[in-house]
Every structure is written in C-alpha cells, then in structure tokens.
N, C-alpha and C positions, 0 to 999 in steps of 0.2 A: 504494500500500500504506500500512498505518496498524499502526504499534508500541503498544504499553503498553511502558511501563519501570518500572522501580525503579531507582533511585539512593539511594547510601549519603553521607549531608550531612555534613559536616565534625565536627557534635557525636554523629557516629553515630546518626541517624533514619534511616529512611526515609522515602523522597517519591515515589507513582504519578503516573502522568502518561501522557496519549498525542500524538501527534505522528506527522509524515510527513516526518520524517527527524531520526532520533533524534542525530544528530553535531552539528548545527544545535541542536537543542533543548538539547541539553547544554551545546554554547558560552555558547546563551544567558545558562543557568540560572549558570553560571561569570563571565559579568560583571554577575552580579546584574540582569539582565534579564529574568529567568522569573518563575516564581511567586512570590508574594509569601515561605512559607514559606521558601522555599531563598535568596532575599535574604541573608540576615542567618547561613546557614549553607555557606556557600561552605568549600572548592571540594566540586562534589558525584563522585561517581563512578560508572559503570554497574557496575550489579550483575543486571539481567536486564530482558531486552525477550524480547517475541515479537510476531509478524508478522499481522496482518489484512488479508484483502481490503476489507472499509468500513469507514469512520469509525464507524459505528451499532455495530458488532463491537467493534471495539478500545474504545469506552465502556464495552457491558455489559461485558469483561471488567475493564477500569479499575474501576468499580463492583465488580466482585466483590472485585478484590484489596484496595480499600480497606477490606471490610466484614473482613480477615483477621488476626487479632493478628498483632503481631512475629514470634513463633515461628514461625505459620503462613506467613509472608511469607520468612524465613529460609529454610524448608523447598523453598519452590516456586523461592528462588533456588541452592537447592544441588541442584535436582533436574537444571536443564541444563547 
C-alpha cells in the first residue's frame, strides 16, 4: 500500500508527500533526513494521510493536493 500525507512543520506549513509507511517516513522527516523542505522545519506532525493500492495513485493524488491552497488543504484535513 502507498499513503499521501500532510504534515504540519514546526513554523506551521504544510508538506505533501507519499510513502509506504508513513511512521518511517515521519521518523525520517524528524531527524532531518527527508525532504529537503522539512530539514530546517522540524519536528513535523501528521495531520492527514490516506491509503492507495499503487505508487502511480498515491502520486496523482500527491499532485493534486499540492496544486491546493492552505485553506483548501486545511479543509481536506478537517474532513477525516
């Protein structure tokens, strides 16, 4: 299985991202091992994932959320 996430970055951004296990991915992103963004904005926190059967899935939706304002992004994490 394959996640999209949203994490909420210490100077309150957000950062999408996918991954096939998001607990790991998070560790990462927390010793400054992930993305370059979340580097320098540690510690980050999950704010919302959902699940995908293939990597190809969990992209387009990554792709979509990224194309989404803050608001918009806020919205889709107070929806689950």
């Amino acid at each position: 299985m394959w996640y999209v996430y949203i994490l909420e970055c210490s100077d309150l951004t957000l950062y999408t991202g996918i991954t096939n296990n998001v607990e790991k991915r998070i560790d990462t992103h927390n010793k400054k091992k992930g993305a370059k963004y979340t580097k320098t904005r540690t510690p980050v926190k999950l704010m919302y994932q959902c699940e995908f059967e293939t990597k190809s899935l969990a992209a387009k939706e990554e792709w979509r959320i990224k194309q989404l304002t803050r608001i918009q992004k806020i919205s889709l994490i107070n929806q689950k």
